[in-house]
N, C-alpha and C positions, 0 to 999 in steps of 0.2 A: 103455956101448957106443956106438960114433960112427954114425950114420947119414949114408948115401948120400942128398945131396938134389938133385934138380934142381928150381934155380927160371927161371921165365923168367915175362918181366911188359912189356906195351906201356904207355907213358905217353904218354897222347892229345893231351894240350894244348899248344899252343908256350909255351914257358919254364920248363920243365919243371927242377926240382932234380937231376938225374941224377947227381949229385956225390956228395947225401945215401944213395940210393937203393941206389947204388954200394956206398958206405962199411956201409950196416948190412948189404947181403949179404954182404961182406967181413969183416964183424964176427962171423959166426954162427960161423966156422972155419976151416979150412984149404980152398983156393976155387981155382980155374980159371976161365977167362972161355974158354966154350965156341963162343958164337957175340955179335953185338951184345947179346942180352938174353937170352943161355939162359947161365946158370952151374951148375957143378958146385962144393957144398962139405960136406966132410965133417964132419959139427956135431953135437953132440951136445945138439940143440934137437931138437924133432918136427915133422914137417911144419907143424902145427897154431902149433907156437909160432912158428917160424919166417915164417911166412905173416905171423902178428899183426904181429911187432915190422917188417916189411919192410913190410906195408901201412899202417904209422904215420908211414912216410916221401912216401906216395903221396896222388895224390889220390885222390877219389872216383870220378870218373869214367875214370879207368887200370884197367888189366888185369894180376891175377897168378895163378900156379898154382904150387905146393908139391911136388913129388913124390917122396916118401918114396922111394927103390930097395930100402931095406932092408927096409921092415915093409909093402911092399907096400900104401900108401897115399896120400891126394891131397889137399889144402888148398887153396881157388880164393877170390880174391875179383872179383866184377863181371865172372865170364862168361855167357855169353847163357847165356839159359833153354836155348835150342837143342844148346849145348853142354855145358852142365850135366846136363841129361837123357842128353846122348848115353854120358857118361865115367859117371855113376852106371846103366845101363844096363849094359855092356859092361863095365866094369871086372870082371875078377878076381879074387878075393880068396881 
């Protein structure tokens, strides 16, 4: 079964790959380019994997978040403690 993913991701530093970044969210499935950095694609990865192989494109110090629509779940990597706490708090499941 395919799952519904929204990813969206800030790359912080100038000179940033956006090509590559691009290409592996394009890679996961059949995809929409939603807004500059929020895409919809429908993949039949998990949030989780999807997260992995899209923050292998990133650096370290950029910003991404996974979000399952289908199985009601969330993959984040390098967001503030602040915001981390707030989404595992308040999340429904």
């Amino acid at each position: 079964m395919a799952n519904n993913l929204m990813i969206s991701y800030d790359l912080n530093s100038p000179g940033q790959d956006y090509d590559a970044v691009i290409s592996r969210i394009q890679s996961l499935g059949n995809w929409a380019k939603v807004h500059k950095s929020l895409w919809y694609v429908n993949s039949n990865y998990s949030a989780a994997q999807a997260a992995d192989l899209v923050w292998g494109k990133m650096d370290r110090n950029d910003q991404l978040i996974v979000i399952d629509t289908t199985n009601n779940n969330a993959n984040w990597y390098n967001l503030s403690d602040e915001v981390s706490g707030f989404i595992r708090q308040y999340w429904q499941r």
